[in-house]
N, C-alpha and C positions, 0 to 999 in steps of 0.2 A: 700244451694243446688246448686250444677253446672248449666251451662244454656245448655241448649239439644235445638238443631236447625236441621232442614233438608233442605241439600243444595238446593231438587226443592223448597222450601218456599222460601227461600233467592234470589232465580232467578225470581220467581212470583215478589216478590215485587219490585224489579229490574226492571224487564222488564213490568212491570203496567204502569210504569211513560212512556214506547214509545209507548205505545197502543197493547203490546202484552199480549192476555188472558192467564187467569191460565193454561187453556185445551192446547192450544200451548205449554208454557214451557215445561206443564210437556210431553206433546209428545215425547220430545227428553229430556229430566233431564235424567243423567246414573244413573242406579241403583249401589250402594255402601253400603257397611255394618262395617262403620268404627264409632267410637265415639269417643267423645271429653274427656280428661278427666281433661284438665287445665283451661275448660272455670270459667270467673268472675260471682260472681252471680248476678244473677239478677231476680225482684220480677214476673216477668212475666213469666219465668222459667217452669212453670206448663202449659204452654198454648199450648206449644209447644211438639210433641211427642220426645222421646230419640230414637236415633240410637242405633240400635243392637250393641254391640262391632265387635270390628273386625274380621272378618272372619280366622285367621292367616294362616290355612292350605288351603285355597281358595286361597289366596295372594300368598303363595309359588307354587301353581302351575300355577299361570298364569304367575309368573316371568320365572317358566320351562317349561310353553308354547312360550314362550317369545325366550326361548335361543333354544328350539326345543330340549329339553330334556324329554326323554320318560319315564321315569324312575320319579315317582312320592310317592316311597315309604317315608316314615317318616323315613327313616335314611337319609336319600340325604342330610338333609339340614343341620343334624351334622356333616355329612363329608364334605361338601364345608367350614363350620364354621371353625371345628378342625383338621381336618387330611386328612392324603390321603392316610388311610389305611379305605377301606370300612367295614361299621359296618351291618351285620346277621337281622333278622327280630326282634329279640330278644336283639338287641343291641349291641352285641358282635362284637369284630373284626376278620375279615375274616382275611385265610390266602393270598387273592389277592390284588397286589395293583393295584390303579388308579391313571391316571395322571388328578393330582385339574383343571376341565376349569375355563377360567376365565369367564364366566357368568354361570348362573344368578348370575346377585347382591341384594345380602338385605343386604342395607347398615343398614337401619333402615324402620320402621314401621311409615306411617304417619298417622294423626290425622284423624278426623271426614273429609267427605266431601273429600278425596281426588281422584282425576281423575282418576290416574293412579295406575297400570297398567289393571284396570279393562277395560278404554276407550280407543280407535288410535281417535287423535286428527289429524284432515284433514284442514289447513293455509292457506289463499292467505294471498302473502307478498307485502308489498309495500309502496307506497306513494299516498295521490287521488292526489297530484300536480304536480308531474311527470307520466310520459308514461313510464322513460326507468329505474325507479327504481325499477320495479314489475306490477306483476298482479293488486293490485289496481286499478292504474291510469292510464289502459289502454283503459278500457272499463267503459261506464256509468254504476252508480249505477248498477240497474236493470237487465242490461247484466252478470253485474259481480256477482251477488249475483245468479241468473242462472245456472252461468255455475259452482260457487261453491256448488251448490246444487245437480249438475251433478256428481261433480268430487267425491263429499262426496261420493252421493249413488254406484257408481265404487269402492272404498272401504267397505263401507261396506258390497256389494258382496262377495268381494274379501276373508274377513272374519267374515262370520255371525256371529261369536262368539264375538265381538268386537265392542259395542257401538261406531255409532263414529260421532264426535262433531268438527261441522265446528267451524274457525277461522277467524277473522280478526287480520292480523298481521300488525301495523303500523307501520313505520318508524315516532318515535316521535322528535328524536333527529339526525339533518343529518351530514355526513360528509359534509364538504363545500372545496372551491376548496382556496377561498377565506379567508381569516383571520377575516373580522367581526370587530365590533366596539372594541370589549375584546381582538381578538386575538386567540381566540380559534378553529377557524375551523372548527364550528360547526355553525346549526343552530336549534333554538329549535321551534315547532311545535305550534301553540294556541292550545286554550282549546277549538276552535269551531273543530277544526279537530280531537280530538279527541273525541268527541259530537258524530261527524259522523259516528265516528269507533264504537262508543257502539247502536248507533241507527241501521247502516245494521248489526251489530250481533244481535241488537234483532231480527231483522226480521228473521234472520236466523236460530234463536233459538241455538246462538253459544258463545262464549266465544270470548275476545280480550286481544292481548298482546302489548304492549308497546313497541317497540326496543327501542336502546341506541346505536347509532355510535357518541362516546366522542371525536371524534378527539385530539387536545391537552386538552381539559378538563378533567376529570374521570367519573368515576359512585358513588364517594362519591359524585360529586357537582352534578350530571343532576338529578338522582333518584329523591331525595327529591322535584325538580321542579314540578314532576306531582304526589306527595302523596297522592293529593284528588281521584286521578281515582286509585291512588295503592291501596286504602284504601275499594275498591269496590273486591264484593265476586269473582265476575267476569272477572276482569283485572288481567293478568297475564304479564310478564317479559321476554325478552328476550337482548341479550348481543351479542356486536359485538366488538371482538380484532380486527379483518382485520380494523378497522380504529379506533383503538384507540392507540394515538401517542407518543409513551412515549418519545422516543428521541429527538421528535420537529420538526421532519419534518413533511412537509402538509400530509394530507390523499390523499390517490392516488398516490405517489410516491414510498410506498413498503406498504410490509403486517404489520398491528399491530399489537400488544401481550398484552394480560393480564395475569396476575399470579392468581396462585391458593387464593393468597389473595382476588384479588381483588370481583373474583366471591363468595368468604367466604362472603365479607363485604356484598355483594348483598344478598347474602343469610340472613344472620342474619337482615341487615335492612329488608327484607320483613317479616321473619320470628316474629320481632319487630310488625308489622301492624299487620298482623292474631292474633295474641294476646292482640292485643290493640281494635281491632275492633273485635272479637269474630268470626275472617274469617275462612272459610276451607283453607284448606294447598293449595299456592302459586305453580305455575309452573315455572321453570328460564332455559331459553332456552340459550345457549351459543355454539355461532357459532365457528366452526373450520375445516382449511382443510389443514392446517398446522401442525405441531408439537408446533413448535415456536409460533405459535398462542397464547398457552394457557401453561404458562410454571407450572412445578409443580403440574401436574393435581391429582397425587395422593394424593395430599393433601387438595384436594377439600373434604368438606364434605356436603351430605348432612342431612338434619332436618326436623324431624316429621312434621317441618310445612312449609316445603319447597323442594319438589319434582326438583331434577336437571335434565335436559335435555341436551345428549352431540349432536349437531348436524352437520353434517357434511353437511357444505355450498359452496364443490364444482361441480363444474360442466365439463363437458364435455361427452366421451363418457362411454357406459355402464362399460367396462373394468376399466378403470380409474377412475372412479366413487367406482366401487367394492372396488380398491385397496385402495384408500383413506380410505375408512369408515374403512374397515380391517386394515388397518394398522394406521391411527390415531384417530380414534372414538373406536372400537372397542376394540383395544388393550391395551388403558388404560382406564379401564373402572371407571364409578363413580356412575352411577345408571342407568337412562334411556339413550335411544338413539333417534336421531331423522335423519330424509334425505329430502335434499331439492332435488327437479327436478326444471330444469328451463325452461321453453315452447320452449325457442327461443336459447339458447346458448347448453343444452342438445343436440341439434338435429344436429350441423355444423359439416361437415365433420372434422372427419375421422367416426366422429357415425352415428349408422344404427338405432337412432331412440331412445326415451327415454323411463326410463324401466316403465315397467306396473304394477298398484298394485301386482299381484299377484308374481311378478319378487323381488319385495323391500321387500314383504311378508318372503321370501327364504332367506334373509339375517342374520345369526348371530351376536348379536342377532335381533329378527324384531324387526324394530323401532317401536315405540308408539308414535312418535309426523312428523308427514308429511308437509313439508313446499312446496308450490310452487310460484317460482317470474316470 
């Protein structure tokens, strides 16, 4: 018999060990109606309730709420599949044609337990050891768990329809300006700082992601450094080219790139843990505001047990901000999308100010994963 889990039981037991009760978690646990169907068995199996299957015609229209398509009929999603000749209520092909958008995407259907595109996941980015790498390590604890509970409830205003699940996002792995005892340019984070990340998401009743800025190292060597926290239902994944070095030069002296490989490799090792450890499907955030950033995107796939995020991590003004996501997030698309705002570099002139939920809301497609540094 397969093992049947539900993601609030898994965040309960989780979040037990930092002193936060069951009645919390589940306050904010999203509701999801997906199931597992490759879990190992296990003799316990019965203890726990099965997840509904998955909702599939629920799924399709929140990806076309997503992309702000109105049009919800059961052909929509044979003709984005097969053709771009639209098919009659009865299945037939019309004599009209349509030009194929490029969103929504189904690339594929993921497992039990997945976030999206049910939740907008709402992030502070950063470091607690720095001031000038993010919202973290600006403000103490307390301040900062505050004002992310401020920034969340502004979202979820913004769209009632739309559970939405703060984030701690850490900078696990740094660029360095420096070379290091290896050479790598990197510096990697203890396991007490990352302690920290999972104890303010408990309190927050949130989720936390991992970054990776590999300077000359990769994401095949850092990853597997912190497996014990990958290996948690709760820790999620995020990926930075802007410094990852393949040519050899320091981080900070131009932008870095990954290839569609490297984010593949990322995928299937997380995709490896969810199966090993019986997790709901993984989130993989990978930043870009470049082209060059992320070369070979269409060849990115994502996996049932692994949810990709394309996020667009630049900044400046509203205009330019638009134009980026549009023409490099948007354009090639791979599944989800995400947009960072940044407090302090969003707002320098020539801009009149950073945009507001309900502004990023208006974006095709809206993002489902909200970063702020």
């Amino acid at each position: 018999m397969g093992k049947w889990f539900s993601p609030a039981a898994i965040l309960v037991a989780v979040f037990a060990a930092a002193g936060v009760s069951a009645a919390a978690v589940a306050s904010f646990s999203p509701v999801v109606s997906f199931s597992r169907s490759s879990m190992a068995a296990d003799a316990n199996a019965s203890s726990t309730p099965a997840l509904p299957p998955l909702d599939k015609v629920a799924y399709d229209k929140k990806l076309l709420a997503i992309a702000h398509v109105a049009d919800t009929s059961p052909w929509y999603f044979s003709y984005l599949a097969a053709t771009t000749t639209p098919l009659d209520a009865e299945g037939h092909a019309t004599t009209t044609t349509m030009h194929k958008p490029v969103w929504p995407v189904r690339a594929v259907y993921p497992e039990a337990g997945a976030l999206l595109p049910f939740n907008r996941i709402v992030a502070y980015y950063g470091n607690f050891l720095s001031k000038g790498m993010g919202v973290l390590g600006q403000y103490p604890p307390d301040v900062m768990l505050q004002k992310l509970a401020s920034t969340t409830a502004q979202w979820q205003a913004a769209d009632p329809s739309t559970p939405v699940i703060p984030a701690i996002h850490l900078i696990v792995v740094t660029a360095q300006g420096s070379p290091g005892a290896d050479g790598m340019y990197r510096a990697r984070m203890s396991d007490s700082l990352v302690d920290e990340a999972l104890s303010l998401a408990a309190k927050a009743h949130g989720i936390v992601f991992l970054d990776f800025q590999v300077g000359l190292s990769t994401v095949q060597k850092e990853l597997p450094q912190y497996e014990k926290y990958l290996s948690m239902p709760n820790v999620h994944v995020g990926i930075d080219p802007e410094f990852s070095m393949k040519d050899g030069v320091p981080p900070g002296h131009e932008i870095g790139t990954m290839d569609a490989t490297d984010v593949n490799w990322v995928a299937h090792y997380l995709a490896g843990l969810v199966d090993k450890n019986n997790l709901p499907p993984k989130i993989l955030v990978v930043h870009r505001f470049t082209e060059a950033m992320v070369t070979h995107a269409a060849r990115i796939t994502p996996l049932p047990e692994v949810q990709i995020v394309m996020d667009m991590d630049g900044w400046g003004s509203q205009a330019k901000k638009t134009t980026t996501y549009t023409w490099i997030v948007a354009a090639e698309p791979v599944q989800f999308t995400g947009f960072k705002l940044f407090y302090k570099n969003d707002i320098l002139p020539p801009s009149t100010g950073m945009f507001t939920p309900a502004q990023v809301l208006k974006l095709t497609p809206a993002p489902v994963y909200i970063q702020y540094q």
